[in-house]
N, C-alpha and C positions, 0 to 999 in steps of 0.2 A: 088336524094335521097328522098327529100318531098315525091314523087307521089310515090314511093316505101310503104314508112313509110304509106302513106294514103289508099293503098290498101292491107295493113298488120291489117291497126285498119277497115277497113270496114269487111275485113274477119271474125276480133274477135267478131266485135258488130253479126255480121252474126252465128259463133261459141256462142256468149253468149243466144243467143235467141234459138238457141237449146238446149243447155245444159240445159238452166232455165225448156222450157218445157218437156224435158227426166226427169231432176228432179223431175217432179210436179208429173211426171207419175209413179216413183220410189216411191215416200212414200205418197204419195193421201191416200192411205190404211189406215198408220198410223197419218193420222188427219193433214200431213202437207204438206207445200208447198215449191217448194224451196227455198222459203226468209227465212222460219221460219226455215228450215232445217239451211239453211248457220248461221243462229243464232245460231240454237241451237249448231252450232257445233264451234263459236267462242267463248260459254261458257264454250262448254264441255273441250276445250284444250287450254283455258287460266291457267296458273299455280297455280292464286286464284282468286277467284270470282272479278268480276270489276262491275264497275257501268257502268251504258248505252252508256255514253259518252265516255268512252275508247272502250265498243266494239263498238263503231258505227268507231270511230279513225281506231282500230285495221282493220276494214272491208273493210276501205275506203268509207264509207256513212254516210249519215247524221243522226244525232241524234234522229233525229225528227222519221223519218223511221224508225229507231231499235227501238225506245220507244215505238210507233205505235204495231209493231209484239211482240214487248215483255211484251207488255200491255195484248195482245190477247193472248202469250202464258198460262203468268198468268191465267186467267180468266179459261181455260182449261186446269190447273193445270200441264203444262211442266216446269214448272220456281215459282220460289218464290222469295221474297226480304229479303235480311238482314239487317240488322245496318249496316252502313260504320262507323265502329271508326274516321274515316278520314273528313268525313264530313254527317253532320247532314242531308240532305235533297237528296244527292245524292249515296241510295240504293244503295247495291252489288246485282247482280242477281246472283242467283244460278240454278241449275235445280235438278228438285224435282224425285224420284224415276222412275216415269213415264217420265221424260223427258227423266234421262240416257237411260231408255230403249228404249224408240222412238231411240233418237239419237244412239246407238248402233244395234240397228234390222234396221239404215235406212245403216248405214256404212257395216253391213254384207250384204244387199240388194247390192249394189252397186259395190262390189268387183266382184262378175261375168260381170258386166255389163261395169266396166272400164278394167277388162282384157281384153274383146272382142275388145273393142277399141281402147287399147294399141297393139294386134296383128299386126304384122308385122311392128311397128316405132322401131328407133334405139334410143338408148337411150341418143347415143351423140348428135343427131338432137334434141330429147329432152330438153337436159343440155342447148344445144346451143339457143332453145327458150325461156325456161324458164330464160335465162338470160340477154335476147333481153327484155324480156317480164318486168321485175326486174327492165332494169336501165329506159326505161319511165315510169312506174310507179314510180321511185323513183325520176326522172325530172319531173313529174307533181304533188310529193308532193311538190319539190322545189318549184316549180310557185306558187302553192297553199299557199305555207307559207310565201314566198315573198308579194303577193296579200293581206295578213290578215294586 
């Protein structure tokens, strides 16, 4: 079962370096990249603004890295910081009118482009990954949280 499982996660890391680069090539136009993209879009669809360390949590990455992109978003005016009532040093990010729109012209970009790719999968082969996919990611936050 190992050597199953090991050539299921070599496939993905194989699948995530493409994706990463179709992304870059999907919104290059509108100033981003797909890091910044997948940012900007754990901002746009958290229910209220969070500070860096939850989306970096929410991402599965590290803080360091999200802080890093969302430094730079800032700087180029896709994100702004607010007060955290919650804590004094640790900013909510928001994104700023330019951001929604990036991040909404990069989401309408992309709906032709994951239909194509969705042609011809079944949806239960789908489910059935997507929940293969679900419980190691949720045994290696285990580990993760055991390990701290």
């Amino acid at each position: 079962m190992g050597s199953a499982l090991s050539l299921l996660i070599l496939d993905v890391f194989r699948l995530n370096g493409l994706l990463l680069a179709e992304g870059d090539r999907l919104v290059a136009d509108l100033g981003l990249t797909s890091a910044r993209w997948q940012v900007l879009g754990a901002i746009a669809l958290a229910e209220t603004p969070q500070p860096v360390a939850w989306l970096a949590r929410s991402m599965g990455l590290y803080r360091q890295g999200v802080q890093r992109i969302v430094n730079e978003l800032k700087q180029e005016g896709f994100v702004a910081f607010a007060d955290n009532p919650h804590h004094r040093r640790a900013k909510l990010v928001t994104l700023t009118k330019k951001g929604r729109a990036a991040f909404e012209t990069a989401d309408r970009t992309q709906k032709p482009w994951v239909n194509r790719l969705a042609k011809g999968l079944n949806t239960v082969d789908l489910a059935a990954t997507r929940r293969v996919l679900a419980t190691l990611r949720q045994r290696l936050e285990e580990e993760a949280r055991e390990d701290d």
